[in-house]
C-alpha positions as CSV (number, residue, x, y, z in Angstrom):
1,X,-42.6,-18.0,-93.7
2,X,-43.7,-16.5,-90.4
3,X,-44.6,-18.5,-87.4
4,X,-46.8,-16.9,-85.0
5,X,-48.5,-14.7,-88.0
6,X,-49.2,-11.3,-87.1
7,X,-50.0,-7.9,-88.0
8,X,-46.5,-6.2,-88.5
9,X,-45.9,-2.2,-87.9
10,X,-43.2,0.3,-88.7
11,X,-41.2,1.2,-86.0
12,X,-39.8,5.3,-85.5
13,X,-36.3,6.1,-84.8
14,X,-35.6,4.8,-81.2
15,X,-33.0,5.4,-78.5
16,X,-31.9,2.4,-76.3
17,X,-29.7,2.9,-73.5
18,X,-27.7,-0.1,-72.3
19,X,-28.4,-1.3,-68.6
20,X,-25.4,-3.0,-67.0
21,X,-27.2,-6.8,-67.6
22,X,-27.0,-5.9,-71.5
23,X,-23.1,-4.8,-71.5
24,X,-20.4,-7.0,-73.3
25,X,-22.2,-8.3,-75.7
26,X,-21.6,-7.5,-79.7
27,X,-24.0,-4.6,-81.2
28,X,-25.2,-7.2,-84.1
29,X,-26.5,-9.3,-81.8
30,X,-28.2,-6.8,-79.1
31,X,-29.7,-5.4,-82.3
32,X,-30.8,-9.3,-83.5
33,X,-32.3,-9.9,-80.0
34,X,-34.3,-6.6,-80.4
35,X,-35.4,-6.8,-83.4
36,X,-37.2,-9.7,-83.1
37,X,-38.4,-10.8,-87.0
38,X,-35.9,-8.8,-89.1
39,X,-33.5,-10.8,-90.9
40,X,-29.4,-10.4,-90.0
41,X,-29.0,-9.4,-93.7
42,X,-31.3,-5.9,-92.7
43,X,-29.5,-5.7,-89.5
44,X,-25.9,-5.7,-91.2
45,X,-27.5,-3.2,-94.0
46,X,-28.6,-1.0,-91.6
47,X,-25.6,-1.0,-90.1
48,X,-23.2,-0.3,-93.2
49,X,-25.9,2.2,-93.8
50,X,-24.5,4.0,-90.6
51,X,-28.2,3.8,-89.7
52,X,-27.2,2.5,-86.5
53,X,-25.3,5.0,-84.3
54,X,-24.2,4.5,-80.7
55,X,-23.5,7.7,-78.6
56,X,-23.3,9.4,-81.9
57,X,-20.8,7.8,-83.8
58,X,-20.5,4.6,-86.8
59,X,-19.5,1.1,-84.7
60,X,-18.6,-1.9,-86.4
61,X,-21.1,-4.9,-85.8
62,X,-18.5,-6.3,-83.7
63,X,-18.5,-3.5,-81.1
64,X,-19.1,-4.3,-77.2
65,X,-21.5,-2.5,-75.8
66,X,-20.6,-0.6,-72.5
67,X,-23.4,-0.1,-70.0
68,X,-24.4,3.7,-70.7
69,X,-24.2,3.5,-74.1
70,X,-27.4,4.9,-76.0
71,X,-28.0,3.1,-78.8
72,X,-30.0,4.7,-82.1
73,X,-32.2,2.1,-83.5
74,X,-33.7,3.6,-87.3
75,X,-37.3,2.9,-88.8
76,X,-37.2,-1.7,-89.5
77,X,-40.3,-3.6,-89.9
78,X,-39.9,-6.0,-87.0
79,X,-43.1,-8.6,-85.7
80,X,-44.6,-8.3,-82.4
81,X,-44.1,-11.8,-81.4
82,X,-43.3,-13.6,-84.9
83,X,-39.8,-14.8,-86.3
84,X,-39.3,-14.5,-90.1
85,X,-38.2,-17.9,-91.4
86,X,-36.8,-18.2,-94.6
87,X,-38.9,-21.7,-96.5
88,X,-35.4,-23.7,-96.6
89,X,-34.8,-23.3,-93.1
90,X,-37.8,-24.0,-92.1
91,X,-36.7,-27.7,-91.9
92,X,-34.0,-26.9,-89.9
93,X,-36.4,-25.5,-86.6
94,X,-38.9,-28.2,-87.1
95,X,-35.9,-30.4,-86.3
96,X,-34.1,-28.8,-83.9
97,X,-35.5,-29.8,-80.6
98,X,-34.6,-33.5,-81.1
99,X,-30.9,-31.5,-81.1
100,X,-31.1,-30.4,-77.8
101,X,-28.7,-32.7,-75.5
102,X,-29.1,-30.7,-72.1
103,X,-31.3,-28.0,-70.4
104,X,-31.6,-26.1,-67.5
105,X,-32.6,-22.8,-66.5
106,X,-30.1,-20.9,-67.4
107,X,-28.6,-23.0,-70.6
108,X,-28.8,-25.6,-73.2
109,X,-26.8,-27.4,-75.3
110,X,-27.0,-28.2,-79.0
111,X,-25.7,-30.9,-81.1
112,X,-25.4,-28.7,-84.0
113,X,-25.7,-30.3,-87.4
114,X,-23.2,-29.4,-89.8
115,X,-23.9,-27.1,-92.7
116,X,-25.6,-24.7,-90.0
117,X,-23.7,-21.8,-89.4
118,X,-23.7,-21.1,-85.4
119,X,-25.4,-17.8,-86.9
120,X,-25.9,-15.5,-88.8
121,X,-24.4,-12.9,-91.0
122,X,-21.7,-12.2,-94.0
123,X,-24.1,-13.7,-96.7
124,X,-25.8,-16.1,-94.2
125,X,-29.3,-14.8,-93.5
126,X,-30.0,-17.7,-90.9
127,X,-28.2,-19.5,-88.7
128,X,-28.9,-21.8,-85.2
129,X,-29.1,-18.9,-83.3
130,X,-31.6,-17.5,-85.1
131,X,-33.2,-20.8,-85.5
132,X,-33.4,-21.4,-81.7
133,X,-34.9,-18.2,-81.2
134,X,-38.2,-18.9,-83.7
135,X,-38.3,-22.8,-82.2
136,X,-38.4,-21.3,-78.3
137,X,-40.2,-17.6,-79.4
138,X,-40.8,-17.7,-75.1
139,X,-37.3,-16.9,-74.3
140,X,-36.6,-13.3,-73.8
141,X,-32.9,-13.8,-74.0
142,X,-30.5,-16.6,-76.1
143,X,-27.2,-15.9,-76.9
144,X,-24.1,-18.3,-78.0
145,X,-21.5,-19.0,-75.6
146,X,-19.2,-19.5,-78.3
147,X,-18.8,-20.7,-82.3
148,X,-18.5,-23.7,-83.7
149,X,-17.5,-23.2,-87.9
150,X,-20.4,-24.3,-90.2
151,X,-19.3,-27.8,-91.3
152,X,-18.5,-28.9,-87.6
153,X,-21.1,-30.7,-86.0
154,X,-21.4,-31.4,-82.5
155,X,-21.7,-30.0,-78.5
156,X,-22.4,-26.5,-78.6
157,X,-23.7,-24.0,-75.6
158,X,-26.7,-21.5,-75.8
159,X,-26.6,-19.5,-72.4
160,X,-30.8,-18.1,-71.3
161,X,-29.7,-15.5,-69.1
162,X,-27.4,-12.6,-69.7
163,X,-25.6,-13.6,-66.0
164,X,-25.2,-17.1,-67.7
165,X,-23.3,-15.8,-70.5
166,X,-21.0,-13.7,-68.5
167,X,-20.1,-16.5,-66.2
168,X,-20.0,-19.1,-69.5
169,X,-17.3,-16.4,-71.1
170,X,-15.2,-16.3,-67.9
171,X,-15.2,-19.8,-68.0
172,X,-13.5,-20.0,-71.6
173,X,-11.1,-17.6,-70.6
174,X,-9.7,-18.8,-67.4
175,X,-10.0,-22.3,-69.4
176,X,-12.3,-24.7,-67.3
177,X,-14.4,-25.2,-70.5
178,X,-13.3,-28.7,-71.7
179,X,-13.7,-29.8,-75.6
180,X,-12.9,-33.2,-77.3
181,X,-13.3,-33.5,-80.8
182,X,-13.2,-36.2,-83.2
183,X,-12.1,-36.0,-86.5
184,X,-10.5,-38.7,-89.0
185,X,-7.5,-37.9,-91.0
186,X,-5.8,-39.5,-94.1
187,X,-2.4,-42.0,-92.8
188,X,-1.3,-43.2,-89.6
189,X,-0.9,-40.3,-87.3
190,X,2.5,-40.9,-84.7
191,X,1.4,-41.8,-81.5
192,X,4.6,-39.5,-80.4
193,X,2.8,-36.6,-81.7
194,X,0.6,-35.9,-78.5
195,X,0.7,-32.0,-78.4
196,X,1.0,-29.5,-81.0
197,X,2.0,-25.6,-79.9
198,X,2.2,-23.9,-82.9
199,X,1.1,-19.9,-83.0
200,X,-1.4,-19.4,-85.7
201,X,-2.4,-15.7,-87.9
202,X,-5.5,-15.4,-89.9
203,X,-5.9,-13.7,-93.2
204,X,-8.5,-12.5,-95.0
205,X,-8.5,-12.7,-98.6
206,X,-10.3,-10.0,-101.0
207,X,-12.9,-12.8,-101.6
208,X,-13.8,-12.4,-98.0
209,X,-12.9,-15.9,-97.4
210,X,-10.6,-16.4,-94.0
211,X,-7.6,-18.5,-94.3
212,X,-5.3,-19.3,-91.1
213,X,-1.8,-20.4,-91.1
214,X,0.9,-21.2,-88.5
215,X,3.2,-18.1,-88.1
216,X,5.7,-17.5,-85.6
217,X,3.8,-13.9,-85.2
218,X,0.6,-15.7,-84.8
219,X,-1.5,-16.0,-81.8
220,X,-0.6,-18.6,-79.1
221,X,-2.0,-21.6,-80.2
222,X,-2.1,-25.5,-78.1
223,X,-3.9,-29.1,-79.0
224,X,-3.4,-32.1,-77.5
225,X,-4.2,-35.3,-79.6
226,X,-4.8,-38.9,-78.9
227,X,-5.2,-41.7,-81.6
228,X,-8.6,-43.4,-81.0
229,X,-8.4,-45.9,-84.0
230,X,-6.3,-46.8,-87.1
231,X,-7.7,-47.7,-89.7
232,X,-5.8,-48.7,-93.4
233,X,-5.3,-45.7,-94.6
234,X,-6.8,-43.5,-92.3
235,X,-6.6,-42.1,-88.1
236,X,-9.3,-41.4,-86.3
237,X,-8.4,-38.5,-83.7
238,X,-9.5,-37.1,-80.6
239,X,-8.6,-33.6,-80.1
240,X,-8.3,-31.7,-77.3
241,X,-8.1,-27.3,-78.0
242,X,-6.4,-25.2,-75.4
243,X,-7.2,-22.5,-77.0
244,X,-9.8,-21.3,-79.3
245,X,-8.2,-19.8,-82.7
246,X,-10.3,-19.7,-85.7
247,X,-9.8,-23.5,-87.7
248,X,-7.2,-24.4,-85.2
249,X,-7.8,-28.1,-85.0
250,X,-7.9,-28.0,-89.1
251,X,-4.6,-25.9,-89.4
252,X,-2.8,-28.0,-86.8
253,X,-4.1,-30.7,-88.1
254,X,-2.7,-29.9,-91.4
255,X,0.5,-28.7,-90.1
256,X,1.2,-32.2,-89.0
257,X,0.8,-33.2,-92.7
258,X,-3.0,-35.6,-91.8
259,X,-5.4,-32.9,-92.9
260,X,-9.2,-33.0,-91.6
261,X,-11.0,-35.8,-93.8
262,X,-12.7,-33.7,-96.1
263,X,-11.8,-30.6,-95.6
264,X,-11.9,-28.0,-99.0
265,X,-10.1,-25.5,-97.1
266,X,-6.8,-27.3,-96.1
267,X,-7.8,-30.9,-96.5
268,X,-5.8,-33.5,-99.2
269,X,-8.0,-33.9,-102.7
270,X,-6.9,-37.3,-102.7
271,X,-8.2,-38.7,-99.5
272,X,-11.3,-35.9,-99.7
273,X,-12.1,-37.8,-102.9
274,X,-11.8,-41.5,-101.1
275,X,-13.7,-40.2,-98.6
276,X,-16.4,-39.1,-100.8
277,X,-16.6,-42.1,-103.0
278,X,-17.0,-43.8,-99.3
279,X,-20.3,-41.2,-98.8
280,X,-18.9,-38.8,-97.2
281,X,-20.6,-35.2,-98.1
282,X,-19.3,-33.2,-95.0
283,X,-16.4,-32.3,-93.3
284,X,-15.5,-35.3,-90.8
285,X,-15.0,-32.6,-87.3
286,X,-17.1,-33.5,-84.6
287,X,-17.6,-31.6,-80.8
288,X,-18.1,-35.0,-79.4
289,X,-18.0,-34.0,-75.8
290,X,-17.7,-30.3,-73.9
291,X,-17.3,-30.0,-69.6
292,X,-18.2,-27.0,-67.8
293,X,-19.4,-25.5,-64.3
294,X,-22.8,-25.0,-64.2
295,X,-23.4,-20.6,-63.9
296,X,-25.8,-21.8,-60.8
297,X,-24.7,-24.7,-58.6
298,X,-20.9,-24.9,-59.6
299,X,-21.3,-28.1,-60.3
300,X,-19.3,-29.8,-63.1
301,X,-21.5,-30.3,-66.0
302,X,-20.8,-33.1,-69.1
303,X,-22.6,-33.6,-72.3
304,X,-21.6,-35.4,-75.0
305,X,-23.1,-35.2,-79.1
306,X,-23.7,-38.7,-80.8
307,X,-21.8,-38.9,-84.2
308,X,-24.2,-38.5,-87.3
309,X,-25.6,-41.4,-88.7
310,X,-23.3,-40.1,-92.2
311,X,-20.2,-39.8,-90.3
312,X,-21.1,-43.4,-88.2
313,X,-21.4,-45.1,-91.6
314,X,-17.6,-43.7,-93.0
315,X,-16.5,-45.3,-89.8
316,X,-18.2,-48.7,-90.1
317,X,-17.5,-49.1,-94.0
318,X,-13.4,-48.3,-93.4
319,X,-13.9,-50.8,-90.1
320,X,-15.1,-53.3,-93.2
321,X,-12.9,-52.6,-95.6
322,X,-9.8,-53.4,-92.9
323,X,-11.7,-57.1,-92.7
């Protein structure tokens, strides 16, 4: 489906050079902001093609674009002012402005659902990125300010101007972004156990698939928990990331021995399947609340994601069963 039908046209090879407001952000997604209508399963084509060539040469997606760099863009059907929206997503941009939890000028935030990837790519043609950009087809510029993985719901940040998302990525790195999940695990998780510092190394498996691990040659990797509820046979958890490695509040989590409830990556079978004979058809990780300093004013910024009604309801029938 294509909102805002229009007459599509055949572009010719063009040459794009990258002005210092465009530098630091990945190729795939300068190429996915430019090519406004062509799905991110053409774009990553294209680019194993080596149809895409900057200053001459093959670049990964991944590549950062330095200011000076020309960029060859081949031949793509793109729409002058449509977005290509594949029928079962369609749903998901209907819905997606009752998602939005805070906007200003410069950013929004997003109460993702899960089973939305943060975007697109590696076999996902469509993700909230791309579904942001077809619901607000106004906005010249929308970029992620970070990931959250597909199954986790909750607060995430869409920066609206390119000075936004440089000040938004300084922020994560010097650490003033603040993140507090929730997420319930299977037993009764020690109180004692407040921080866990354990370095963490991912893998990638010939499937494709990414599996993390704790490794003393991992990455440097910190999160502070806090118990918010027991339950009988179950914890609900608030944590707290100090730094942002890929599934680090699952691996940690599972480290400890009380796996995410309903995890299929590192989660326990036995309390995934009590969980899912409770209702449960997602993974229970939740951005419940995420602090920052507003790119503009400086001043301190809080928003905070309502739990799903699905994840609510696990909560309230273990409160009943503990009666």
């Amino acid at each position: 489906m294509v909102i805002q039908n229009k007459e599509q046209k055949s572009l010719k090879v063009s040459y794009h050079i990258i002005e210092e407001d465009e530098a630091n952000q990945r190729l795939d997604n300068y190429l996915a902001r430019i090519l406004k209508g062509v799905p991110r399963s053409m774009i990553y084509r294209i680019l194993r093609r080596g149809e895409v060539r900057v200053n001459k040469g093959r670049v990964n997606p991944s590549y950062k674009l330095r200011c000076g760099d020309e960029v060859r863009v081949p031949p793509v059907r793109v729409s002058e002012d449509s977005v290509f929206i594949p029928s079962s997503n369609l749903h998901i941009v209907k819905d997606l402005s009752k998602h939005i939890l805070f906007e200003n000028d410069l950013l929004l935030v997003v109460n993702k659902p899960s089973g939305i990837a943060a975007h697109g790519g590696s076999g996902i043609e469509f993700g909230l990125i791309e579904s942001l950009r077809a619901l607000r087809s106004e906005c010249k510029f929308l970029e992620l300010a970070h990931r959250l993985d597909k199954e986790t719901s909750g607060c995430l940040i869409v920066a609206k101007r390119r000075s936004a998302l440089r000040n938004l990525h300084e922020q994560f790195r010097q650490r003033i972004v603040k993140k507090r999940y929730l997420t319930l695990v299977p037993g009764k998780w020690n109180r004692k156990i407040q921080i866990v510092d354990a370095p963490l190394v991912r893998n990638e498996l010939r499937s494709g698939e990414r599996m993390v691990q704790v490794s003393k040659d991992g990455a440097p990797s910190t999160t502070t928990f806090d118990v918010v509820e027991y339950f009988k046979d179950a914890t609900l958890l608030a944590a707290m990331p100090h730094t942002g490695r890929t599934h680090q509040i699952r691996v940690h989590c599972a480290y400890k021995g009380h796996p995410v409830g309903n995890d299929d990556k590192y989660g326990d079978k036995e309390f995934n399947k009590f969980l899912h004979e409770l209702g449960l058809k997602r993974m229970f990780l939740h951005a419940q609340k995420i602090s920052f300093l507003d790119p503009q004013s400086g001043d301190n910024l809080k928003v905070e994601a309502p739990l799903d009604e699905q994840l609510q309801n696990i909560l309230n029938r273990l409160k009943e069963n503990a009666r």
